[in-house]
C-alpha positions as CSV (number, residue, x, y, z in Angstrom):
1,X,129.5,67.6,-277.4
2,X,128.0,71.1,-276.8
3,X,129.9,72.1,-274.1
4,X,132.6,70.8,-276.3
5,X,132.0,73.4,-278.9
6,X,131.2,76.4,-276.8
7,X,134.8,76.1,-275.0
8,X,136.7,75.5,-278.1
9,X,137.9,79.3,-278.4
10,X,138.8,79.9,-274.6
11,X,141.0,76.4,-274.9
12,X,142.8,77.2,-277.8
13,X,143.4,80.7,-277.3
14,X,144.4,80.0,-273.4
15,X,146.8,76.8,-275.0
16,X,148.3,79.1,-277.2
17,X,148.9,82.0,-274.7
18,X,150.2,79.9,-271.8
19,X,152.3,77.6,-274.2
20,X,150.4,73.9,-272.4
21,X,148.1,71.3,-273.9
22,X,144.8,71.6,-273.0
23,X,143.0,68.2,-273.2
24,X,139.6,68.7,-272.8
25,X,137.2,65.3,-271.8
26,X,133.5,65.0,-271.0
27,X,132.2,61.6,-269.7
28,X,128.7,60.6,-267.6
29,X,128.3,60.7,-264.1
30,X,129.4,57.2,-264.0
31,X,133.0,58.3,-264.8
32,X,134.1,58.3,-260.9
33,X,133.1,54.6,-260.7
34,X,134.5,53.2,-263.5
35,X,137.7,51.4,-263.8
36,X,139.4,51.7,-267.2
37,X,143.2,52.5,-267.3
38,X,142.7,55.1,-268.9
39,X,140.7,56.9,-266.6
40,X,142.9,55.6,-264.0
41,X,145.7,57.7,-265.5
42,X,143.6,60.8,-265.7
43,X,142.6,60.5,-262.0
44,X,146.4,60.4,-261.2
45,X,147.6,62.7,-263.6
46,X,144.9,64.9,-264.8
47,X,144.1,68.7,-263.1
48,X,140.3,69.2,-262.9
49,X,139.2,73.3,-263.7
């Protein structure tokens, strides 16, 4: 949730400038190996920065 919080201002004001969505996700280190469709879907669609 911190690191949440402390990127909430350069999110939002590079959303607005850029005109995209920004989704912003933080899961464990056990995110790579688990298999829910939802994280399937990120892993396919989703751009890492």
């Amino acid at each position: 949730m911190e690191l949440l919080k402390r990127s909430d201002d350069l999110a939002a004001s590079f959303s607005l400038e850029n005109d995209i969505v920004i989704a912003r996700l933080c899961f464990g280190k056990d995110y790579k190996e688990r298999q829910s469709s939802f994280l399937m879907n990120v892993r396919r669609e989703g751009i890492a920065v």
